[in-house]
Each structure stands twice: as structure tokens, then as C-alpha cells.
ZASETI-131358 format. One record per residue: x, y, z of N, C-alpha, C in turn. Coordinates in steps of 0.2 Angstrom, whole numbers, padded with zeros to 4 digits, always signed. Example, Ala and Ser with C-alpha at 12.3 -4.5 7.8 and 13.67 -1.06 7.14 Angstrom:
BEGIN
+0066-0028+0039+0062-0022+0039+0066-0016+0039
+0064-0011+0035+0068-0005+0036+0064+0000+0039
END
This chain:
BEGIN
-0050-0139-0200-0048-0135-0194-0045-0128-0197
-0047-0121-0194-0044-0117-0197-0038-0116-0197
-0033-0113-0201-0027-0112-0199-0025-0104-0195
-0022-0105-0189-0022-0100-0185-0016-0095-0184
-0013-0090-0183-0005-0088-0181-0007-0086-0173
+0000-0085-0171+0001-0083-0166+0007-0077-0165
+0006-0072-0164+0013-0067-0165+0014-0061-0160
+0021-0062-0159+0023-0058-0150+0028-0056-0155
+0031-0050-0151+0038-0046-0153+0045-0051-0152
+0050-0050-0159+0054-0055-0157+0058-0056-0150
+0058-0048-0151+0064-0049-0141+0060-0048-0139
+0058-0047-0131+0054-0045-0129+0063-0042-0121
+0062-0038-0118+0069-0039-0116+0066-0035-0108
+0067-0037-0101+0063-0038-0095+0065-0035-0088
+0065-0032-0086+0068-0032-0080+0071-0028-0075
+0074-0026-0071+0076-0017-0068+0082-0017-0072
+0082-0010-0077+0086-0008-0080+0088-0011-0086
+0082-0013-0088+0082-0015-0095+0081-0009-0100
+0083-0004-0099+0083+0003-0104+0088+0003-0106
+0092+0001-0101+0099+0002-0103+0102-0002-0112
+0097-0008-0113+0096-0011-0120+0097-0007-0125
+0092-0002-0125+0094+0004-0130+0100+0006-0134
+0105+0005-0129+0111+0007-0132+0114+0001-0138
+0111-0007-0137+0114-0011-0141+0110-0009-0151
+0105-0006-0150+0102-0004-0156+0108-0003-0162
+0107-0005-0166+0110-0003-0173+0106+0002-0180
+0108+0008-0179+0106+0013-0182+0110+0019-0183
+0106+0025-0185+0110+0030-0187+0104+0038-0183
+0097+0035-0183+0093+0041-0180+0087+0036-0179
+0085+0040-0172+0079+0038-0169+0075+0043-0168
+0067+0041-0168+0063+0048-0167+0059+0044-0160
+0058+0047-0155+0056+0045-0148+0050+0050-0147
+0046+0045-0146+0038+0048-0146+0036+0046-0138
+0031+0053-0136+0031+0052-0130+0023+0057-0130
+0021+0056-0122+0016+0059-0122+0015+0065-0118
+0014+0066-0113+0012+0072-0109+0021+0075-0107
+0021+0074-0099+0028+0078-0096+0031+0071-0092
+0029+0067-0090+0030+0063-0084+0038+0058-0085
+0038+0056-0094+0045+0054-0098+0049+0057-0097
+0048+0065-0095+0054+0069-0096+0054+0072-0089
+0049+0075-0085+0048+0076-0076+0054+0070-0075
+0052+0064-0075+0057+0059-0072+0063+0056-0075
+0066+0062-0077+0072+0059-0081+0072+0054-0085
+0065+0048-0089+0066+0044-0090+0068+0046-0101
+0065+0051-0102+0067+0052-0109+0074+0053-0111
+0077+0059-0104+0083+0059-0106+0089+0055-0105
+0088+0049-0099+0092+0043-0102+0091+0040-0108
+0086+0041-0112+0084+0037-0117+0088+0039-0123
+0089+0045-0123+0091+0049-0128+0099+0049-0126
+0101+0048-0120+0105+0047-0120+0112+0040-0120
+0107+0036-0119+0106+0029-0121+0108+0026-0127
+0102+0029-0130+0103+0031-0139+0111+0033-0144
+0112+0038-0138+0118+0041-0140+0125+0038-0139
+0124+0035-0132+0130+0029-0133+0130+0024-0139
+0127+0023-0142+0127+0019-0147+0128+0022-0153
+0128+0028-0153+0128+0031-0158+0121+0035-0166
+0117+0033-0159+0112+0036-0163+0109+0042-0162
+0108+0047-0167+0104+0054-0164+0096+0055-0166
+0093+0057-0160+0086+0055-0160+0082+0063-0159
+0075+0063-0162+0072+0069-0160+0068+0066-0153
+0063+0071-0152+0058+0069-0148+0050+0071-0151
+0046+0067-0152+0040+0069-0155+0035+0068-0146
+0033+0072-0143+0029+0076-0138+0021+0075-0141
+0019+0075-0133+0013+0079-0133+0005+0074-0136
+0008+0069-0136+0003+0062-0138-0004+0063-0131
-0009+0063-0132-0015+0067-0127-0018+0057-0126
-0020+0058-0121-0021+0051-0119-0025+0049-0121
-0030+0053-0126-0034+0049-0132-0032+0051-0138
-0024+0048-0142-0021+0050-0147-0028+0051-0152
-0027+0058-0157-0031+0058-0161-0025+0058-0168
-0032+0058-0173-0028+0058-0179-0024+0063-0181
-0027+0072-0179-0021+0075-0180-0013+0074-0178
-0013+0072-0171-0008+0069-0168-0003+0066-0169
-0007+0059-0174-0002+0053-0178-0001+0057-0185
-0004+0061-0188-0001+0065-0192+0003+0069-0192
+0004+0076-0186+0009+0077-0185+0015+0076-0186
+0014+0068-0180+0023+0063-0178+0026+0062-0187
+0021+0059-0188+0020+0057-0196+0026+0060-0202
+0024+0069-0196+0026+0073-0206+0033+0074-0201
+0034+0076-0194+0042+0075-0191+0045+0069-0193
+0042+0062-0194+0046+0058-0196+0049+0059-0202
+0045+0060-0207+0045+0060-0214+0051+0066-0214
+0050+0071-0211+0056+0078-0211+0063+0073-0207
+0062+0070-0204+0069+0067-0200+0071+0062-0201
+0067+0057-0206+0070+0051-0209+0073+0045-0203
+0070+0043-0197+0073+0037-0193+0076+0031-0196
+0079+0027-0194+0078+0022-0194+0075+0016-0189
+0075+0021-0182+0071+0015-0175+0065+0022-0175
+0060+0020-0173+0054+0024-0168+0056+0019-0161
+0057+0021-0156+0058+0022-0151+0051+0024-0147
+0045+0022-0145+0040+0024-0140+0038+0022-0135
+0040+0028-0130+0040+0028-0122+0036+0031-0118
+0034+0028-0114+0025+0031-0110+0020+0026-0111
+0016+0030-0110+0010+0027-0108+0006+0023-0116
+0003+0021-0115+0000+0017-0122-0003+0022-0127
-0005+0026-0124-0009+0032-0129-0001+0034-0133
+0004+0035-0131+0012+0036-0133+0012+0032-0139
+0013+0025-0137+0013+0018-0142+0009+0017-0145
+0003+0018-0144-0002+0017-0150-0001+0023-0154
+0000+0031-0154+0001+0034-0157+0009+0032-0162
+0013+0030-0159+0018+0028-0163+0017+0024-0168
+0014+0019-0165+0014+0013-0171+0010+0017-0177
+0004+0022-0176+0000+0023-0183+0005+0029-0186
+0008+0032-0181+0014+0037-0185+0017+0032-0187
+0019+0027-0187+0024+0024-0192+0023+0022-0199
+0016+0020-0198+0013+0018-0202+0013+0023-0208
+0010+0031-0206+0010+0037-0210+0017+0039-0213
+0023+0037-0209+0030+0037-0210+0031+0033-0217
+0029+0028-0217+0031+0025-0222+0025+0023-0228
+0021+0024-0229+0015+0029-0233+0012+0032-0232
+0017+0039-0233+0012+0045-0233+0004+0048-0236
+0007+0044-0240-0002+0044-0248-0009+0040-0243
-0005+0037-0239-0013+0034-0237-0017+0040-0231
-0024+0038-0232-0029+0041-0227-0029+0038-0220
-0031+0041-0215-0034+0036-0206-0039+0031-0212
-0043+0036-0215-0049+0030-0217-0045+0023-0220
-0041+0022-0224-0037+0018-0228-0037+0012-0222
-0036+0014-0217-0031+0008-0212-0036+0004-0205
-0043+0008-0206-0047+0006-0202-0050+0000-0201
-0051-0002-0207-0053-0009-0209-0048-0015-0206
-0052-0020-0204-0044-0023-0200-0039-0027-0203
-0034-0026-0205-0030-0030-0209-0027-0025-0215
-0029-0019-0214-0030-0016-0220-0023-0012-0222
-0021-0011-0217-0013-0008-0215-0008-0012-0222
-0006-0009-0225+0002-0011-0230+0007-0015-0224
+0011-0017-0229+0020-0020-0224+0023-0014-0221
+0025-0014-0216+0030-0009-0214+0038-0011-0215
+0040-0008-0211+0048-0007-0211+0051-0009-0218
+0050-0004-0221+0054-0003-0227+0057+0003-0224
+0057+0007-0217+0061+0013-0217+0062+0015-0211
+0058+0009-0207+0062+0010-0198+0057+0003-0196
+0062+0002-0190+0058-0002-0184+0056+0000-0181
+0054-0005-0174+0048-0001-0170+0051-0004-0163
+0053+0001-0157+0054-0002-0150+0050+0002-0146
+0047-0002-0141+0041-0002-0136+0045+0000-0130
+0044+0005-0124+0047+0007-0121+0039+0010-0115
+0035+0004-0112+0029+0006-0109+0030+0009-0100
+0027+0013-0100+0029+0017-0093+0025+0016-0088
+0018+0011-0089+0011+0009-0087+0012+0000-0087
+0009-0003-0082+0008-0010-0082-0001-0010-0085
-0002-0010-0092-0009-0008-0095-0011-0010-0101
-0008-0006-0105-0012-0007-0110-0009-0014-0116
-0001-0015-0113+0003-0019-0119+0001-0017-0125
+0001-0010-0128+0002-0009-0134+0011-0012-0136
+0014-0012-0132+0021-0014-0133+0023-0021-0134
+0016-0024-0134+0016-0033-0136+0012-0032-0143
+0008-0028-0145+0002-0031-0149-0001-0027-0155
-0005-0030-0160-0005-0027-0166-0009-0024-0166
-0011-0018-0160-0017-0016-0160-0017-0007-0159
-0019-0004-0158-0020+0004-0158-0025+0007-0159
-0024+0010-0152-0033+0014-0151-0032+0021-0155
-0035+0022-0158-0034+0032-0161-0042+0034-0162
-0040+0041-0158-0049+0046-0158-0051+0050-0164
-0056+0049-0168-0056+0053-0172-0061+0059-0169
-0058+0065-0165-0060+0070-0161-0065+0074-0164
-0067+0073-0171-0075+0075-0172-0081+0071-0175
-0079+0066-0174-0085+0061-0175-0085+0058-0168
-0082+0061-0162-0082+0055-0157-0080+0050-0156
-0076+0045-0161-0079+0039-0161-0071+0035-0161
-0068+0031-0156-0061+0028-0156-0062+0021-0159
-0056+0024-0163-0054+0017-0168-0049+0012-0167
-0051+0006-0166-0046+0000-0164-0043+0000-0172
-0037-0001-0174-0034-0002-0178-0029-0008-0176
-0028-0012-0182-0027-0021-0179-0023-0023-0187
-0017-0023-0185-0012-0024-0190-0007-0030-0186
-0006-0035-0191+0002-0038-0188+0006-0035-0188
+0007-0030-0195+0013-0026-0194+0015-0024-0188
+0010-0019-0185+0010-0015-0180+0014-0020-0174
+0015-0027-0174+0017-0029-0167+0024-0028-0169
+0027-0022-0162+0035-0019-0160+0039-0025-0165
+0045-0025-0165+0050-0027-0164+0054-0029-0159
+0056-0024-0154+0059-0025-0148+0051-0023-0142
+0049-0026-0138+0048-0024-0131+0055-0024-0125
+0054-0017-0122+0060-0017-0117+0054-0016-0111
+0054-0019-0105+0049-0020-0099+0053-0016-0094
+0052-0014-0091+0057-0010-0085+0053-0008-0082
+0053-0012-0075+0048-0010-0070+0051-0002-0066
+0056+0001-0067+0057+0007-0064+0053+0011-0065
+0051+0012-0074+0047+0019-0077+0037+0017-0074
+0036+0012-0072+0027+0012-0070+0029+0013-0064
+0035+0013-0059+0035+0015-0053+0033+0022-0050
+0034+0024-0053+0034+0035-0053+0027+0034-0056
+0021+0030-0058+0015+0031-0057+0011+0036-0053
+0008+0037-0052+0003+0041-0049-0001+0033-0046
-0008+0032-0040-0009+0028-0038-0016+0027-0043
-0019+0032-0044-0026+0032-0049-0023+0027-0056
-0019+0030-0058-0014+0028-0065-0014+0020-0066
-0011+0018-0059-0009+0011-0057-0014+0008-0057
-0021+0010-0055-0025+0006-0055-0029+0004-0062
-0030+0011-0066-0035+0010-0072-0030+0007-0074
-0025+0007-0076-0021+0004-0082-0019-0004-0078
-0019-0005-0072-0018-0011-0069-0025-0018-0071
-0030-0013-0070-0038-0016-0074-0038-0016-0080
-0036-0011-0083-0035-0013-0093-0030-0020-0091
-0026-0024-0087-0022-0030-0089-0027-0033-0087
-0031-0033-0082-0038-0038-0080-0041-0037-0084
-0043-0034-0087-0048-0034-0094-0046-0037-0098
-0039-0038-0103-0035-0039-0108-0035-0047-0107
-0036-0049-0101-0035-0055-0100-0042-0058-0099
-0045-0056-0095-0052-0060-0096-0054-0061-0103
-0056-0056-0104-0057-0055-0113-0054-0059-0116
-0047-0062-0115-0044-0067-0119-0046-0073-0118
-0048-0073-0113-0052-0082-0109-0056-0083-0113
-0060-0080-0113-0067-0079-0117-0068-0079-0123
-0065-0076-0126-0064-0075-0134-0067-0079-0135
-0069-0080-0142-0071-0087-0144-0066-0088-0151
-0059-0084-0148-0056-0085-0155-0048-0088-0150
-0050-0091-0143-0045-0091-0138-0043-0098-0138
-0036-0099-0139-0034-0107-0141-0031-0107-0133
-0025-0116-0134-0022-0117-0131-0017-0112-0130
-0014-0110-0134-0007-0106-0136-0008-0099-0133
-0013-0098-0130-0019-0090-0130-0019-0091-0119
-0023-0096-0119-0027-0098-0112-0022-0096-0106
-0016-0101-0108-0009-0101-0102-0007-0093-0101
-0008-0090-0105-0004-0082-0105-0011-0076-0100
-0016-0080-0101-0022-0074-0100-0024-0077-0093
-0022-0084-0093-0022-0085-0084-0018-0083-0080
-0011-0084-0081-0008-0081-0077-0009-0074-0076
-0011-0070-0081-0009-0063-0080-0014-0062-0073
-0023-0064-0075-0027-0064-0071-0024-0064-0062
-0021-0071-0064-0017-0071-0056-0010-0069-0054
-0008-0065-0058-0002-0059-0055-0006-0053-0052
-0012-0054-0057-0014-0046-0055-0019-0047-0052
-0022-0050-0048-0024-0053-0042-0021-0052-0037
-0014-0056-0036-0010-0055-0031-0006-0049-0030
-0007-0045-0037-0001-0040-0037-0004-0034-0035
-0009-0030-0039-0010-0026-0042-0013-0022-0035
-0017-0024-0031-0017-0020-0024-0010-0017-0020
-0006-0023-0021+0001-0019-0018+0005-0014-0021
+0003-0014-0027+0007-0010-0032+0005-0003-0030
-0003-0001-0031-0008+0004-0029-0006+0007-0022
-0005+0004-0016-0005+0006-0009+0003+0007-0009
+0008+0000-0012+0014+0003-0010+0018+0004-0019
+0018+0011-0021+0019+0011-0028+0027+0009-0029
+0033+0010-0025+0038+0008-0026+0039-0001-0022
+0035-0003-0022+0037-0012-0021+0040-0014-0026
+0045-0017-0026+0049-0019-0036+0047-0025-0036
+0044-0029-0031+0042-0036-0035+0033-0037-0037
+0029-0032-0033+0022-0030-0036+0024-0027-0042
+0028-0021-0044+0030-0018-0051+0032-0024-0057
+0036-0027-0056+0039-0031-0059+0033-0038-0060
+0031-0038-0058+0025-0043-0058+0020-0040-0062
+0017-0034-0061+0011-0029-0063+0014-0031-0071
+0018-0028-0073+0023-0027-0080+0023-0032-0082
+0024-0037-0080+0024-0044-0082+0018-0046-0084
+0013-0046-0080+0006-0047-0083+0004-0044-0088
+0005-0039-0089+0005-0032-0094+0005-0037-0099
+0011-0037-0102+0015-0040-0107+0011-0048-0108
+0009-0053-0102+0007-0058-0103-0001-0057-0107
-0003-0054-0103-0010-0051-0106-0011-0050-0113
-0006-0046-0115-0004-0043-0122-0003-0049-0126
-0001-0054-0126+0002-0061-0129-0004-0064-0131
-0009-0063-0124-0015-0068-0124-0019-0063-0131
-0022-0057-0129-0029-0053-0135-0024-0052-0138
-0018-0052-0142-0016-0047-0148-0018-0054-0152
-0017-0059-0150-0020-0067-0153-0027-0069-0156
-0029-0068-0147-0036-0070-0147-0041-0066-0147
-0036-0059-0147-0043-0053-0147-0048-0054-0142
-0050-0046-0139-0057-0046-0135-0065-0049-0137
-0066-0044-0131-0074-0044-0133-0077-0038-0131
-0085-0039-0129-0089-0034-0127-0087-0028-0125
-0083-0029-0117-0079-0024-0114-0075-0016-0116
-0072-0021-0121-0067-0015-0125-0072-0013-0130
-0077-0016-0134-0080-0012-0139-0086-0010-0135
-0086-0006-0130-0093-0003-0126-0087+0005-0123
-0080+0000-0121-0076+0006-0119-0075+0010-0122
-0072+0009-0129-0070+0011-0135-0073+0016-0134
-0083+0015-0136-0085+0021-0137-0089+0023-0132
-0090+0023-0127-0091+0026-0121-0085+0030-0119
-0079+0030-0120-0075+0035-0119-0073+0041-0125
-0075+0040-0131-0077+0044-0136-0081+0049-0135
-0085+0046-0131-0093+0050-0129-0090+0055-0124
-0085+0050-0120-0085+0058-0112-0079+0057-0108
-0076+0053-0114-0066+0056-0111-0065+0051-0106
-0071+0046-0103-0065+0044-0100-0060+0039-0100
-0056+0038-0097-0050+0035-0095-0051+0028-0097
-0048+0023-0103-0050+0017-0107-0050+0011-0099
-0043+0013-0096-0045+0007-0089-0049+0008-0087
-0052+0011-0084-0058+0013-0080-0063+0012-0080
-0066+0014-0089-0071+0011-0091-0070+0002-0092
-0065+0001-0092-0065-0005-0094-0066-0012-0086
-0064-0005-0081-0066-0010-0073-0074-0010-0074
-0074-0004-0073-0084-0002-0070-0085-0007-0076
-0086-0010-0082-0090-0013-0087-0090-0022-0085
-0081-0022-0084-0078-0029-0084-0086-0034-0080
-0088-0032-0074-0092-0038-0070-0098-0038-0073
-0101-0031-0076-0107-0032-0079-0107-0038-0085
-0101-0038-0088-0102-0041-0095-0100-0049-0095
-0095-0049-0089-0095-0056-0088-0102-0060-0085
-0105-0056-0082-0110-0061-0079-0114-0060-0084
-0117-0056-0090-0121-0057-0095-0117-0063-0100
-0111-0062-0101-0109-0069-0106-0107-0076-0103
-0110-0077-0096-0108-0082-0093-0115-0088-0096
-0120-0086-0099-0126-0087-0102-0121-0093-0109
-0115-0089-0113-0115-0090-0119-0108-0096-0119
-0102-0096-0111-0098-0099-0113-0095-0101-0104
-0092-0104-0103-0087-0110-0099-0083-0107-0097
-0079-0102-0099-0073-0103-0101-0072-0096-0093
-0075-0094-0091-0075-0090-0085-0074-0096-0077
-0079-0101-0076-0078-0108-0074-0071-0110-0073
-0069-0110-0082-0064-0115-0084-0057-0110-0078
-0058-0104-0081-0052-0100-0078-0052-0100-0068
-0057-0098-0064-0059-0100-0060-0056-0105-0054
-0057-0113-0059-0055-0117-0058-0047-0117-0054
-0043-0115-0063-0037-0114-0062-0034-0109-0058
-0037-0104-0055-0036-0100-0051-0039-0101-0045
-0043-0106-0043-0046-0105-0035-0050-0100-0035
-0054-0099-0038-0058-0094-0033-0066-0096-0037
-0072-0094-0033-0079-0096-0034-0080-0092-0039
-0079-0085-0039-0084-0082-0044-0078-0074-0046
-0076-0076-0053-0071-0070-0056-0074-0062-0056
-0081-0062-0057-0085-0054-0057-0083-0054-0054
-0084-0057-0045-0084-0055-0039-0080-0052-0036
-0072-0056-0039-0065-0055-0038-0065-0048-0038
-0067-0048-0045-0066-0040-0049-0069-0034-0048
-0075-0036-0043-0078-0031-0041-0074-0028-0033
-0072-0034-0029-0068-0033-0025-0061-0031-0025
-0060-0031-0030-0051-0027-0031-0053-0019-0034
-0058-0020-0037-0062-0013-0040-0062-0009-0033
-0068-0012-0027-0067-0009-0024-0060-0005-0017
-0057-0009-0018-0048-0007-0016-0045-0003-0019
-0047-0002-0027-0043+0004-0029-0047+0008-0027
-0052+0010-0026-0056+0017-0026-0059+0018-0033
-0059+0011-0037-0064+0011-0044-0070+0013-0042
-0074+0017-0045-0085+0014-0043-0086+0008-0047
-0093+0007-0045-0095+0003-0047-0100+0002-0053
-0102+0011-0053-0106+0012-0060-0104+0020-0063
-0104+0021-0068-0103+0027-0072-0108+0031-0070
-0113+0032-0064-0114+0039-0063-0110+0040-0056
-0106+0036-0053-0103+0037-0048-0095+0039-0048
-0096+0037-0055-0087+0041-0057-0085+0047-0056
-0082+0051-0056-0082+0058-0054-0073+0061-0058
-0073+0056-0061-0066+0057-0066-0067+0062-0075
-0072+0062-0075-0077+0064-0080-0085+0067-0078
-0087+0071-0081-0095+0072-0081-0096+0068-0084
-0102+0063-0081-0106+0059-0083-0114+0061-0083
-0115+0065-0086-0121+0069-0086-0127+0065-0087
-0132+0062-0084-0136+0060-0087-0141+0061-0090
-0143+0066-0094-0146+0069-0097-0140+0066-0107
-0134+0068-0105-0130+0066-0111-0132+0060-0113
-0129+0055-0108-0128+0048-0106-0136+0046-0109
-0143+0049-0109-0147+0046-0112-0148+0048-0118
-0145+0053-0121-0145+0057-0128-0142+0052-0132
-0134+0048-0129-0129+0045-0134-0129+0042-0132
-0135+0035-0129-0138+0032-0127-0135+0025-0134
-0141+0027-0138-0142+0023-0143-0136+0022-0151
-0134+0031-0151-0128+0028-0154-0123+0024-0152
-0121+0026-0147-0116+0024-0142-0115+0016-0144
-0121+0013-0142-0123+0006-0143-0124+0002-0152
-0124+0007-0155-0122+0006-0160-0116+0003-0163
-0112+0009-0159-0105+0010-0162-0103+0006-0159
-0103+0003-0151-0101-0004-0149-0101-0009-0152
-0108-0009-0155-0109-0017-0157-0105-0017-0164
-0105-0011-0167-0102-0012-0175-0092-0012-0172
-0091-0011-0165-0083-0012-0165-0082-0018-0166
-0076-0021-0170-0072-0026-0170-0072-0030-0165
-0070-0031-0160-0068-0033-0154-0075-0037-0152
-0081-0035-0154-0088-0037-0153-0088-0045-0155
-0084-0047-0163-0084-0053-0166-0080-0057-0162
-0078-0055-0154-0075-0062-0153-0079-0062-0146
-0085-0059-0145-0087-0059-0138-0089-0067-0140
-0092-0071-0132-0095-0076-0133-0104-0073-0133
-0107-0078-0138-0113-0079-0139-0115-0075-0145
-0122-0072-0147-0122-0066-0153-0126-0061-0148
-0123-0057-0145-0125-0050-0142-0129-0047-0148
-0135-0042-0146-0137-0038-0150-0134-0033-0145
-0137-0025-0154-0137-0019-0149-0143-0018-0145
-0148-0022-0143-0152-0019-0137-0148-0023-0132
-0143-0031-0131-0140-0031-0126-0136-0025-0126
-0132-0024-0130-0126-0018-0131-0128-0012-0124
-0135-0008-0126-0140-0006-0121-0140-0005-0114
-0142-0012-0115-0145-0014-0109-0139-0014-0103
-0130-0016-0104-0126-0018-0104-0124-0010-0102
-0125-0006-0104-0122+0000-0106-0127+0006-0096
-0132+0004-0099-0138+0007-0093-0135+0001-0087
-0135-0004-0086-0132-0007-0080-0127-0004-0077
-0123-0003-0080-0115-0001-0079-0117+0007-0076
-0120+0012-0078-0121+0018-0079-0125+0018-0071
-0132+0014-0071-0134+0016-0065-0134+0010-0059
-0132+0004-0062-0130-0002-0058-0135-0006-0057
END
């Protein structure tokens, strides 16, 4: 039998007003990585910094993380850390923020290595010889803030790289459902479907144990029951608090068991044409379950323990309450040009099938499924 790990952030710490934890850190300087305006619009950076500072810590701000972190980006944070010397990264936002923090930290504490160095999976050196890492997510979505995972765009190849380190899993996660409440409703949605994605994907895996299965159903059924309320009524604090839960439960399940098809089609379909990782990952989700229901159970097995006939269906019908489409020429969040869309066609499906997350789909996909899979979702 092979021998297997399991690995979640030691604390994980929960609940309205748990930023206020912040202040129990023990250090001397923190650098706090964030993305767009919305951490600082809403007050929520400057209690952090201020938080921080009850404790006695003095913190920069590293800004400006674009919702498909690219490499110069993690470089940049990279050489402000190196100039500022931390001892906590603190990263706050949306998961584009946290995945760009964790590979800045990476650069923080070897700066000699290259993006190409760390691609490979496993490839990543030990960290914290020179700071920690605390998860601070403003999205119920991605659980970058559970997981040893990080998306980053290499902005002239096109092509987003899942980077997949134990290192990389936080140290502290702090869950606080007030920071996903100031969401936008669109926001809520994609990143609500990246937790139904993260968990389906977990079902499935075929790298999905017992210790794996309990964390990716229930997420499935929080956000089932949650995630429409969350969307129509955005300040409900037991839909938020439940959303964020899942998040994080989700995150437990793939940072273990890893995905499949889904995210290695999204990966690079949003390379391609910018869009939004949640989104691609609703429009994709029904397509690829019903294609691998051919190769495994475990959609059935989930089903059971939730009640219901048929999970694509579910998920087509919560797709449609958010205002998701149903297929990528009916998206309108992005040009979907179809004349592009037949050009990068065949790379596109290359580059899926060669992403990481492919080795744990069930059954053996080719790139002509990869394809096939790709033109369903596009014209339906």
C-alpha cells in the first residue's frame, strides 16, 4: 500500500472577527501583500496594519497583485521583501493576493532561483528559514489559504502555472467572514463555484482517500445550501460564514487529493483570454463530470450522501441562479472570439492535458478528449 500524507495549516482560526488574531503574532516586521483596492476601500488592510501594530509589529504593504498574478509581480514583492527583511508575510485578498504571496516568499528566501526552478512539482526548497506565512482570504474560493498550491501567469507564453509545494501550505489561516461580505455578487458567485469545483474534483481524484472524501462532501453541501443566499443576500452572516467554511473545507480535501480535468482545461483556457479561474471552472464543471462518469463511482458515491439524482444537474442549476452561462461563447465577461478560440484550439488542449492536475482525473483522457471537452463547453 502506498504511503500517503495529509497536510492542513496548523491553526486554522475561524469566525466574525477573527482578524483581530493578528495582533497575537510574535515578530518584529510583517510585509502584507494584497491585491487590487477593495482590502484598503474597505478598511480591511488598515485594521491589519493596525492589528499588527498592537502587537508590536511594523508591516509594509506590497499592492497591486492583478487577478492573474504574473511572474514579474512575485518578483517584484520578492525584491520588497528582500529590501525589508520580515518575519510574518501576512496575505490578504482574494487568492490571486495569496498565491502571489506564497511564491514571493518563496523568492524571499532564495533569491538565486528562477520561476522555471519551482515549476516542476515538488520542486520548491524548505522555507521559513526567514518568515512565516498567515492566510488572510477575502473570497469564499480559491483556499489558497489552506493549500500547497499557487496559480501564477507567465504573461508571455500565455500559459498559468499551478505550482504545488508542501511548503507552500500557510502556517496560520484566519477565516473571517466579514472580509467576503463587502464582495461584489458576480465575485461571490465565481469564486463560490471555484469551492464546487475544488470539492468535486476532490471526489473524484483518484488520489482521493478516506481522510480526503468527509471534507469535499460537506463542502459540496454547504454550498449547495449556501452559496445562492450568499449571492442574492450578500450580508447574510450564516450563508458567509458557511460559504468560508466550505472554502477552507474544500481546500483540506485537493491540497491532499488534488484535482482533475477541470482545473487543468481552466488553467489554460484562462491564459488564453483572461478569464476569471471560477467561472471557467462552473461553465467546464458539468461538461467533465458527465465525460468521467464513464471512468469512476465516486460522483454516485457523493450523490448518495447528499441526496440528490444527478450532481452535473445540481450544478448546472445553481450555475443558472448565479447568472453563470452555460457555455464560453455565451460568456460576456471576456471576448470569446471564435475565430481565436479555433486558432488556440489545439494548443490550448495540449497545455491541459500536459497540466499536473490531469494525473489525478479519473480514467486516462487524451488530448483529443481534452478537445472535445474544450468545444462542448465553448458551443454546448
Amino acid at each position: 500500500m502506498t504511503v500517503m500524507n495529509f497536510s492542513i495549516p496548523r491553526t486554522i482560526i475561524y469566525g466574525e472577527g477573527s482578524l483581530a488574531k493578528l495582533a497575537d503574532l510574535k515578530g518584529k516586521k510583517a510585509a502584507l501583500v494584497t491585491g487590487g483596492s477593495s482590502m484598503k476601500r474597505f478598511g480591511f488592510l488598515d485594521q491589519a496594519i493596525a492589528i499588527l501594530k498592537q502587537g508590536g509589529i511594523d508591516s509594509i504593504v506590497i499592492d497591486g497583485v492583478e487577478p492573474n498574478p504574473s511572474v514579474e509581480t512575485v518578483w517584484r514583492g520578492a525584491k520588497a521583501m528582500q529590501d525589508f527583511e520580515p518575519d510574518w508575510i501576512v496575505a490578504i485578498g482574494g487568492g490571486s493576493a495569496l498565491d502571489a504571496a506564497k511564491v514571493m516568499w518563496c523568492f524571499y528566501e532564495h533569491p538565486n532561483l528562477t520561476f522555471e526552478d519551482i515549476i516542476p512539482v515538488g520542486a520548491m526548497p524548505p522555507l521559513r528559514s526567514k518568515a512565516r506565512f498567515v492566510a488572510i482570504p477575502s473570497t469564499s474560493g480559491t483556499a489558497s489559504e489552506i493549500t500547497a498550491f499557487s496559480v501564477i501567469t507567465d504573461t508571455k507564453n500565455h500559459i498559468k502555472y499551478p505550482i504545488v509545494a508542501a511548503d507552500m501550505v500557510p502556517d496560520i489561516a484566519i477565516l473571517d467572514p466579514a472580509l467576503p461580505m463587502v464582495m461584489p455578487p458576480n465575485v461571490t458567485a465565481n469564486t463560490g463555484m471555484d469551492v464546487m469545483c475544488h470539492a468535486v474534483e476532490a471526489v473524484a481524484s483518484i488520489a482521493a482517500t478516506s481522510f480526503t472524501d468527509p471534507y469535499a462532501v460537506e463542502a459540496i453541501k454547504l454550498v449547495l445550501e449556501n452559496l445562492e443566499k450568499a449571492y442574492t443576500t450578500p450580508t447574510d452572516k450564516t450563508a458567509r460564514f458557511n460559504m468560508h467554511n466550505a472554502s477552507a473545507l474544500a481546500g483540506m480535501a485537493f491540497t491532499n487529493a488534488s484535482l482533475g480535468l477541470v482545473h487543468s482545461m481552466a488553467h489554460k483556457i484562462g491564459g488564453e483570454f483572461g478569464v476569471t479561474h471560477g467561472l471557467a471552472n462552473a461553465i467546464m464543471l458539468p461538461y467533465v463530470i458527465d465525460f468521467n462518469r464513464q471512468f469512476t463511482d465516486k460522483y454516485a458515491y457523493a450523490e448518495r450522501l447528499l441526496g440528490i439524482d444527478d450532481l452535473a444537474q445540481a450544478i448546472r442549476n445553481l450555475n443558472k441562479k448565479l447568472a453563470i452561462p452555460s457555455t464560453f461563447k455565451d460568456c460576456d465577461e471576456v471576448d470569446f472570439d471564435e475565430a481565436k478560440f479555433k486558432t488556440v484550439l489545439n494548443r490550448m488542449s495540449e497545455n491541459a492535458f500536459a497540466d499536473p492536475c490531469t494525473l489525478t482525473n479519473p480514467g486516462t483522457p487524451s488530448v483529443t478528449d481534452v478537445k472535445a471537452l474544450y468545444t462542448a463547453a465553448y458551443y454546448g
